[in-house]
N, C-alpha and C positions, 0 to 999 in steps of 0.2 A: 194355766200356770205360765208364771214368763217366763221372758229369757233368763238363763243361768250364766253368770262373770263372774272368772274366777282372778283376783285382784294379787298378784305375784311381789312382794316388794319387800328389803328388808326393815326399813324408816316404816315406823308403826305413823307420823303423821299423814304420808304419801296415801297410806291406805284409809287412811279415815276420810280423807280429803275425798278419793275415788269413791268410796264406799258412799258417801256423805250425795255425791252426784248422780251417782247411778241410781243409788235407791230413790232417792227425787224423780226420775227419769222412769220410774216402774220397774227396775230389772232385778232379780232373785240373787244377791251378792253374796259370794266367799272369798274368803283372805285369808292369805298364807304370808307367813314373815320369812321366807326364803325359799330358793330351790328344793331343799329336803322335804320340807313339808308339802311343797305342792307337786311333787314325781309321788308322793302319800295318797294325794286327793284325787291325782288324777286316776291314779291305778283302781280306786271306789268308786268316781263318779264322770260324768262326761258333759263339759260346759257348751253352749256354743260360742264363748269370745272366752280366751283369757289374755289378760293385760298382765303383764311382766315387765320388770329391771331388766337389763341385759346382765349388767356388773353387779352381782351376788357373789357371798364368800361359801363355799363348797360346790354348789352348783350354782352356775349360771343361764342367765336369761336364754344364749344359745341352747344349754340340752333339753331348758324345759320346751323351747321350739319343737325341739327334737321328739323329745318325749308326745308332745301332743299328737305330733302329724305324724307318728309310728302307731297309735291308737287312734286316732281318732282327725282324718285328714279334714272334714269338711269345719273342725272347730278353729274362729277366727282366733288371729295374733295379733295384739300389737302389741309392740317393743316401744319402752321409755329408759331412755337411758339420760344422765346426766354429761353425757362425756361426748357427745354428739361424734364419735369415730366412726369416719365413710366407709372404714373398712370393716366395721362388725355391723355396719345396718349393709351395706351391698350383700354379706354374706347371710345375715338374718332374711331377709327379701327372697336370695336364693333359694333356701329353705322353705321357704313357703311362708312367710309372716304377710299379714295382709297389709303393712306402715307400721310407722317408728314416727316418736317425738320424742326431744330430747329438755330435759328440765334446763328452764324454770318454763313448763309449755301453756298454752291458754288454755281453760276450760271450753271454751268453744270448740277447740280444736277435739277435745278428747270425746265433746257430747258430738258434732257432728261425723268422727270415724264409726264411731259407736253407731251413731243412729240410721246410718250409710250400710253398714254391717250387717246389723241385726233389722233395722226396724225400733220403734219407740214401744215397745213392749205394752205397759199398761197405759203408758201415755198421760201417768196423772200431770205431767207438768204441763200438756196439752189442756187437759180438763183445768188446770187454774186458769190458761188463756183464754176461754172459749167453754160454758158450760156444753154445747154442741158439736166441741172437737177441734182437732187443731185446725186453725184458719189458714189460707193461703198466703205465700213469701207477701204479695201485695199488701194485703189486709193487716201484718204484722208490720210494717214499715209506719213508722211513727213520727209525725210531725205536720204541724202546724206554719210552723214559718215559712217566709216567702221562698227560703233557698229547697225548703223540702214541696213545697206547695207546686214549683216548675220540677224536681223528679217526678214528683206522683202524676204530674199531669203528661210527661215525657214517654213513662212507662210503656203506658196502651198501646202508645202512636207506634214505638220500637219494636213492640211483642206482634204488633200488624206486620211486621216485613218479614222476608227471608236475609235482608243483609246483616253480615258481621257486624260485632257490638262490643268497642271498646268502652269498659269502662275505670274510670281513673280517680281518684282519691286518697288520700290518707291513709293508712292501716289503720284497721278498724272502727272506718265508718261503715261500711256494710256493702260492698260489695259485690260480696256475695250470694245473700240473701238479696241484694238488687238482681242480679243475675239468675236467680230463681223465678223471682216477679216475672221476667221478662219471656222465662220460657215456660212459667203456667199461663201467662195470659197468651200465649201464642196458640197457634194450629199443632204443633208438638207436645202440645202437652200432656198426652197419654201415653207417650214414650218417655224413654231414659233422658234424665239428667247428670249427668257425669262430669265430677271434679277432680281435678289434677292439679297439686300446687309447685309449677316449675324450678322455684325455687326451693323446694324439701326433699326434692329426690337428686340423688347422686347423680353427675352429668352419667356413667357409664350405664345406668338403668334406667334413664329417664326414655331414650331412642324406643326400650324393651314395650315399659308402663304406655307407649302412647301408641306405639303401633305394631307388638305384639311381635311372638320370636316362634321360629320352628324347634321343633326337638335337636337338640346336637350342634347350635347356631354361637352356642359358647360353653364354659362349662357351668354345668347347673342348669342347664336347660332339659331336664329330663323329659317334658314332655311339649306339646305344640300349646301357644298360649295367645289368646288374644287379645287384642293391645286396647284402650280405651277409645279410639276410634271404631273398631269394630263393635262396642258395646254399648256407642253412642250413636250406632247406625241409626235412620231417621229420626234423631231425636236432637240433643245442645249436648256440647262440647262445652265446660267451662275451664279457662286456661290464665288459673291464676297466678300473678307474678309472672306475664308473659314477659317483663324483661330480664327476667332472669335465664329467660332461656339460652342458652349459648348458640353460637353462630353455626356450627353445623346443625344442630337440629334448626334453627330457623329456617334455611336453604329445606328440609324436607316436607317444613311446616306447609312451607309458600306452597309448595310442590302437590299435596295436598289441596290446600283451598283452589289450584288452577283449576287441578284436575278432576277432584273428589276420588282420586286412587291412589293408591300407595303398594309396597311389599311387606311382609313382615320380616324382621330380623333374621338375614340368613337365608328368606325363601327366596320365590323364583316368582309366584303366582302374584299376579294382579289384582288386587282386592279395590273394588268399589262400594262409596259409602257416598250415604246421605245424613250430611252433619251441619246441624248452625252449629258457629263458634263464635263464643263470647269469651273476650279474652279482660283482662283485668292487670290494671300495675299501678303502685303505691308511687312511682317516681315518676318525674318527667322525661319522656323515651324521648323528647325534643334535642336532648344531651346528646343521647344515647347514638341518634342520627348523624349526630357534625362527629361525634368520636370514632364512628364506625362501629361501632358494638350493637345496632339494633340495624337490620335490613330494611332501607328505605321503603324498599317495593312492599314487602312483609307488612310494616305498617299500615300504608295506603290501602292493604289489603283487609286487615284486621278495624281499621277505623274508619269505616263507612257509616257508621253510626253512633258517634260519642256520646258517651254520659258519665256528667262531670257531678261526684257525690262531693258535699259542702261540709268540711271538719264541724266538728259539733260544737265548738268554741263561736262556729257563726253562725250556730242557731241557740242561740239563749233561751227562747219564746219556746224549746222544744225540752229541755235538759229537764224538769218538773215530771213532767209526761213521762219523760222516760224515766224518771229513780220512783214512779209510784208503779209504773208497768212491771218494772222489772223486781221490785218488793211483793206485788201479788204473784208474779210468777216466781216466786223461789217460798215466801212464807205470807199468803195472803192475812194472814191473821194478825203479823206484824204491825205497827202503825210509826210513824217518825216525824221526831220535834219540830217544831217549826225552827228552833237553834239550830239543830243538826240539819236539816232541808237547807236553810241560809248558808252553811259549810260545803254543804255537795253543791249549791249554785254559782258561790265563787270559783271554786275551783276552775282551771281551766280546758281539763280534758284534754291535756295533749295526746291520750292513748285513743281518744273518742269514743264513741260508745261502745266499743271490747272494753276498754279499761274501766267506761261507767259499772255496766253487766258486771264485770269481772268482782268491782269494788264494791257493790249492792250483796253480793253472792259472799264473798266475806268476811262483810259484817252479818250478815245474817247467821252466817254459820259459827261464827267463833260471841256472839250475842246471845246471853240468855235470857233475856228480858224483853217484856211485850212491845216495849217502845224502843226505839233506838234514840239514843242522846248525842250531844255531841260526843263525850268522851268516847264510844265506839266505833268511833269511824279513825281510820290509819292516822299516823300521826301524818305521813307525806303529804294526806290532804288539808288536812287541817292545818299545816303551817306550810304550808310549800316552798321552794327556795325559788323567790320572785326575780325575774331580767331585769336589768335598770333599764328603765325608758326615760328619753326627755320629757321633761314636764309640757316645750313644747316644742316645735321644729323650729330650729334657728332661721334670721331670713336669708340667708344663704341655703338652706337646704342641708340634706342630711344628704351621704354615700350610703341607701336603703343595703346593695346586696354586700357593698364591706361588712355592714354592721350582721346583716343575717349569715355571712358568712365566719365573723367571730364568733358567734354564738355557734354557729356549726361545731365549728373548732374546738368550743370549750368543752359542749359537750359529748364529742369524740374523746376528747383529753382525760373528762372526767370519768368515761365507760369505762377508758382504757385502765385508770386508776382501780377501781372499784373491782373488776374484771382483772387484779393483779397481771393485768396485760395480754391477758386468754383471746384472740381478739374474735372466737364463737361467742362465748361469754357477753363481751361486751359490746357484739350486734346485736343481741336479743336482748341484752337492757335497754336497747334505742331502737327496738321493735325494726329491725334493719333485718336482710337477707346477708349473709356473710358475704357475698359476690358485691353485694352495694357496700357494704361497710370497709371493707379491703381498697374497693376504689375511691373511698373519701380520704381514707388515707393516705391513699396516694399522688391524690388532687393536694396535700397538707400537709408531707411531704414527711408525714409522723411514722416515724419508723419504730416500731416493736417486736420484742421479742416473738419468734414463733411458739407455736403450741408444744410442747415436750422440749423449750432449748431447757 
């Protein structure tokens, strides 16, 4: 039998949506349309993951926390909330939730807490990729063109060493799943692989999450806990959106990589670990360096071994590939027009291939028909709101980063619009970390409203 998710939310699409992924994914799904009903289901039955709103009307997402971990401690939480508040995810964390995302969040995001969690259950979306199983991060990594042609050949060479591995690219060109490559093809690879996304957890928990807390070290530490370094003992470390880390934890990071020891939160003892760390960030830490916001030394430490992933927009030769991979892996039985193929190849993928996956995945689900046409794919892709480019560079030359930096600008402007000025909101429409999205505003000198004025 598989795993048992029990899907908490009062938006009956939210649960279709979850239900819709999960069951793809192999796992035994139930849904409740609020708190009331599921403190009902849990009292009759015992999940091992339930997924919950935080903000429900009668009960909320906090007491169904509650409720679980008062019956049933070893059953996982995550909390999704729309309203991304540090201070009811700090307090859900305390209580024992295993992570929080906050809407509009990525399906990737939800299938790997999930599958980090529990495990891949029946695993049929494994069986779409692979009649013999799921294949290795390596072997999943797709592409043909010459930018992907020097990663795959990169890979090996990186997975051979013990040094740190920065890797640097776009949100959602992969990452992460490159950072899995690199610690299955290693000598670690029968041990833990462990992710941690710096910029998703609260700076006051983030110290807790990395390197573990004694009982009584603050409140809510009811008992001794320990931190993903201890968990990643002999194995990889992966430390996503490493600049989002804030500057006192960098100072313990470095301290760390000197040493291979650290303390837990509040202790006294000395704890030694045996950890690659492969860290990972969307931005140029080049900035971050001349600004003071990224620890020079820190860096030097962490980028002993670069690897540079190429937006998908400069791999054309590879985009094909990828919307027929990602059609068999969500409804292999599906087929799509050559009309509608010529739509998904113009496009240009500014999300890269999270946004490809993401856009594959709903049309298939909201598609009743064997073929996909063009009429079923978003409207955004199919007409997109195009930049004006010169026809051709004047002979004087163009000011390249004014121009990329007006475009910056507008659309900051336009999140901000759209985002009635929320400016959580309208980082995550620009696939930004709120810590980078606040500082481009500040570089642009765009002042808005805060969150509750």
């Amino acid at each position: 039998m598989g795993k048992r998710i029990l899907i908490v939310d009062d938006e009956p699409s939210m649960r279709e949506v979850l239900g819709i992924l999960l069951d793809k994914e192999g796992y035994n799904v139930d849904s409740c349309d609020g708190g009331v009903s599921a403190l009902r289901a849990l009292q009759s039955d015992v999940y091992d993951m339930v997924i919950t709103d935080l903000r429900m009307p009668e009960v909320t997402g906090i007491e169904v926390l509650r409720a679980v971990k008062s019956t049933s401690p070893e059953t996982a939480v995550l909390m999704i909330t729309a309203h991304g508040a540090a201070d009811s995810a700090v307090e859900a964390m305390k209580l024992g939730a295993l992570d929080y995302l906050t809407k509009p969040f990525q399906v990737e995001d939800v299938r790997r807490i999930v599958r980090t969690a529990l495990g891949n259950a029946t695993s049929r979306a494994a069986q779409n990729l692979s009649g013999a199983g799921e294949r290795s991060s390596f072997e999943r990594i797709i592409g043909r063109s010459a930018a992907m042609k020097e990663v795959l050949h990169l890979l090996p060479r990186i997975a051979a060493s013990e040094s740190n591995v920065m890797i640097t690219g776009e949100s959602g060109t992969g990452k992460e799943l490159a950072a899995k490559a690199v610690h299955e093809l290693s000598s670690r690879q029968k041990e833990a692989f462990v992710t941690v996304n710096c910029g998703a957890i609260p700076e006051n928990l983030l110290e807790s999450e990395l390197f573990g807390h004694i009982k009584g070290a603050f409140t809510g530490a009811v008992a001794d806990k320990k931190g993903l370094f201890e968990i990643a003992d002999k194995g990889t470390l992966f430390l996503d959106e490493v600049g989002d880390l804030p500057l006192s934890l960098q100072v313990k990071l470095l301290r760390v990589l000197e040493e291979n020891a650290f303390r837990r939160v509040g202790g006294t003892d000395t704890i030694r670990v045996n950890v690659r760390v492969i860290a990972a960030t969307n931005k140029e830490l080049g900035e971050g360096l001349k600004e003071g916001t990224f620890r020079r030394d820190l860096y030097y430490r962490l980028n002993v071994l670069p690897l540079k992933l190429p937006p998908l927009r400069n791999r054309g030769e590879d985009v094909e590939s990828l919307i027929l991979h990602f059609l068999n892996k969500c409804r292999p039985e599906r087929t799509i027009s050559p009309g509608a193929m010529d739509v998904l190849l113009r496009y240009p993928w500014w999300g890269n291939v999270r946004e490809l996956e993401n856009t594959i995945e709903r049309i298939v689900v909201l598609c009743d028909e064997p073929v996909i046409r063009e009429e079923h794919i978003p409207e955004e892709i199919r007409m997109p709101e195009q930049l004006p480019l010169p026809q051709e560079i004047p002979s004087g030359g163009v000011n390249l980063d004014g121009i990329i930096e007006d475009i910056e600008k507008r659309y900051l402007q336009k999140a901000l619009v759209k985002a009635k000025g929320v400016k959580t909101d309208a980082a995550r429409l620009l696939n930004l970390s709120f810590r980078s999205f606040r500082h481009r505003l500040a570089k642009y000198g765009l002042a808005v409203r805060e969150e509750g004025d």
